[in-house]
N, C-alpha and C positions, 0 to 999 in steps of 0.2 A: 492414575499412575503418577509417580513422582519423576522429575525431572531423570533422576540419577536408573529408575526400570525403565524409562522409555531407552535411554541410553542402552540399557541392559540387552531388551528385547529387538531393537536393529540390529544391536552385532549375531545374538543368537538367530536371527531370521534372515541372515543375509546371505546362508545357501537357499532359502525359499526364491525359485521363480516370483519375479515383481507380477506378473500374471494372478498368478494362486493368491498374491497378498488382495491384489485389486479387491477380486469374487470376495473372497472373506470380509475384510473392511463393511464388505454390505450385511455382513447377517450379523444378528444381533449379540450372539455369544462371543464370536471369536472378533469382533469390531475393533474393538481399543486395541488388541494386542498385534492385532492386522496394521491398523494403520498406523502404530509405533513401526514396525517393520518398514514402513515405506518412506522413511526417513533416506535423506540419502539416497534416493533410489531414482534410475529413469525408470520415466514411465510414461505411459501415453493417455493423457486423457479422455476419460470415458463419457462424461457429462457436463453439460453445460455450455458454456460462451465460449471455455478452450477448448470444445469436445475435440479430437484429432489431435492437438499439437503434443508435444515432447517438455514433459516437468519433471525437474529435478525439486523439491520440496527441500534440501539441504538440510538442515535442521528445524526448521520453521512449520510451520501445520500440515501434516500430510494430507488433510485437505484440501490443499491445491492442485496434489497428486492425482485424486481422486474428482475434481473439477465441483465438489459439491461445497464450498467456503462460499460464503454468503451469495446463493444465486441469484438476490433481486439486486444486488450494488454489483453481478456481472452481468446482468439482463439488462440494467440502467444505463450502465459507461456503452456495451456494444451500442443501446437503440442513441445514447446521446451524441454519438460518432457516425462521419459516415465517410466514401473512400473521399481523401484529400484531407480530409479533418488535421490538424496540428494536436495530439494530447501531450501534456505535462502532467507524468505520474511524479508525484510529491510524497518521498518515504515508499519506495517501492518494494522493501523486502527484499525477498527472493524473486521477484517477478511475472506474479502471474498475473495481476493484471495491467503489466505492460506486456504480456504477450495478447492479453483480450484486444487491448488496444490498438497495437500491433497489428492485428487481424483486422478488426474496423477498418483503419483508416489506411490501407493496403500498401498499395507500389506507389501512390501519386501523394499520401500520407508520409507524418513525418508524428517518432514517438521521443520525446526527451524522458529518460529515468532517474529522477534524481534518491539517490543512498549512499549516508555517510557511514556506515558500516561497511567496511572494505572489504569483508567475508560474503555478505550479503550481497553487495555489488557484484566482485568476481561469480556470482551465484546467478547473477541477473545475466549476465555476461554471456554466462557456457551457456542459460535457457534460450536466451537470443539466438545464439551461433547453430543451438541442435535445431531449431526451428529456420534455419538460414532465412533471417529477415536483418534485411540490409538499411532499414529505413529506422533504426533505433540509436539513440546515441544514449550510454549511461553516464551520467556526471558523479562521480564521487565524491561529492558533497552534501552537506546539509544547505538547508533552506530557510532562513531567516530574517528577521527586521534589519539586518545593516551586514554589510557583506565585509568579511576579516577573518577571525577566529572564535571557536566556541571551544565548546565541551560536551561530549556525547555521552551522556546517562545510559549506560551498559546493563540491559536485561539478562536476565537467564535464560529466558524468551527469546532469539531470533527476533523477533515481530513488535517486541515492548520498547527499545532503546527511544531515548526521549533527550533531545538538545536542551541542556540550561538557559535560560533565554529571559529576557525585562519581562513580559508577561508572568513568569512565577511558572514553568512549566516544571512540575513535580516531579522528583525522582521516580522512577519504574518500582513498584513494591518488591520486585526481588533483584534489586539492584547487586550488580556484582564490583562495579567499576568504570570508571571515567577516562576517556582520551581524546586531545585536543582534536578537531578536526573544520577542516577549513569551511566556512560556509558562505552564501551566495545570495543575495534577494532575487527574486524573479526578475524585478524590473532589472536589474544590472545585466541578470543573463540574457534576458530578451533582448536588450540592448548591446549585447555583441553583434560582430559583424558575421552575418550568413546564420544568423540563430531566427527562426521561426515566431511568429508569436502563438500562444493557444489560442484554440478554438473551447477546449474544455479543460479542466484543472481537476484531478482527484489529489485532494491534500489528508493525508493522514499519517499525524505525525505527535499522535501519544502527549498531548498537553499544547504544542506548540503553536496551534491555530492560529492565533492572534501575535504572534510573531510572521507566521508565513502571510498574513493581509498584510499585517503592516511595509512590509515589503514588494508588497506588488500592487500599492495605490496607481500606479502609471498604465499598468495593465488593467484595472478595473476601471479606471473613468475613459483609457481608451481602447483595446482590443474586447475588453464585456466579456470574457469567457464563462462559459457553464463553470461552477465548480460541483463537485461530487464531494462532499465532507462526511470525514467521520468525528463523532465527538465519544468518547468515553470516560468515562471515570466511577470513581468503587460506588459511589451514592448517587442517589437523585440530586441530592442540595448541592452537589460540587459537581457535579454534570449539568444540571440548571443555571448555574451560577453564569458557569462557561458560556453556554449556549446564550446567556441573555446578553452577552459581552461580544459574542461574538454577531450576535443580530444587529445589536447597534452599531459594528462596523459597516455590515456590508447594507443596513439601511442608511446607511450615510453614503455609501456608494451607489445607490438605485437598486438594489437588490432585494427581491425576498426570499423565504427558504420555502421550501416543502419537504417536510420530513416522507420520507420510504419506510414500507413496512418496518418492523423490527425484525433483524436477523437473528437476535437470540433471546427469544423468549423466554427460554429456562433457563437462563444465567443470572447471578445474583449481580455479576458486573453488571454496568451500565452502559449500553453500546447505543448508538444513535447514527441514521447516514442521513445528510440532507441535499436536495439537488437545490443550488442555489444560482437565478438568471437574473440577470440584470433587463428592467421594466424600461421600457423605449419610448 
């Protein structure tokens, strides 16, 4: 389906009960056009790390609606959290997994959401409020090597926007357009007064990796958080490239990685998640 029928088939499926779309989603004929419908839609999660809670999927994968978007990096973050844990979701989207998060690390827990897409945020926002969890704070910021201003590389995607950044992080391939937006290093935000430090880090952020380390040297030689990483990109040789740039940071910092299954086997993109701990 192209950007413009997914479009199509929400507004046409939007007197369908979100119930009826769930069921369908699962069989195989009526799949794709099921879960174009659940765009926009509440709905309650059926499976997975969010099983129970309340998702709005906004534009963004209705997969998260459906609780089935990559279940071994939501099987990962739940076991790598536990209640009290401090997470810092990095490029939150729409937020499902800061609602995973959210759940982990409970009442005595604390989740920071950081998304410089304002749509997206406001989206992280109302998932929070319909889940009434009071232990989340969303920063409307991006997250980068030196805290000021950027410029936010605009998907057609929800899910794809990518900060321009010293490391060379690539425009989004269906780039629509660019707008300034304010951004943040960890170490600085950590360093306000009444701000938490992590316990674990899920950073995915579309090219930016090695701007998001570069920023939180203070936090890796001293709070040591888990990070959860994604790395993608169209080829192996510029997915390879990344990953090997981005080894050398954080073995410079005592860290190693362990890659997690692949989440998309049948994709010709290049997607990778790695859980990376700093060695003691």
């Amino acid at each position: 389906m192209t950007p413009r029928q997914k479009v199509l088939a929400a507004r046409l499926l939007r007197p369908v009960p979100a119930s009826l779309l769930v069921r369908a989603a699962h069989e195989p004929r009526l799949g794709r056009l099921a879960r174009a419908g659940l765009r926009d839609r509440d709905v309650v999660v059926g499976r997975g790390a969010a099983r129970g809670l309340h998702m709005n999927p906004g534009p963004s994968n209705p997969d998260y609606a459906l609780g089935t978007n990559e279940p071994i990096v939501q099987d990962t973050l739940a076991g790598l959290l536990r209640p009290g844990s401090v997470f810092y979701d990095v490029g939150a989207n729409v937020g499902f997994l800061t609602l995973v998060g959210a759940r982990a690390v409970g009442t005595e827990g604390y989740v920071y959401a950081f998304e410089a897409d304002l749509d997206n945020a406001a989206r992280v926002r109302a998932n929070v409020r319909a889940n009434q969890l009071d232990r989340v704070l969303v920063v409307s910021r991006a997250v980068g090597r030196a805290t000021g201003v950027g410029r936010l590389q605009l998907a057609a995607y929800a899910g794809g926007h990518a900060l321009g950044g010293a490391s060379g992080a690539a425009p989004p391939p269906d780039l629509v357009d660019s707008v300034p937006v304010e951004v943040v290093t960890l170490d600085d935000f950590s360093a306000r007064p009444g701000i938490l430090a992590p316990d674990v880090v899920k950073i995915d952020v579309e090219g930016g990796e090695l701007d998001v380390l570069a920023g939180m040297g203070g936090l890796l030689a001293g709070a040591r958080p888990v990070l959860l990483l994604e790395l993608d990109d169209a080829t192996p040789q510029a997915h390879d490239l990344r990953l090997t740039a981005v080894e050398a940071v954080l073995r410079d910092h005592g860290y190693t990685m362990e890659r997690l299954p692949d989440a998309y086997p049948d994709v010709p993109w290049v997607v990778s998640h790695w859980v990376c701990r700093a060695q003691s």
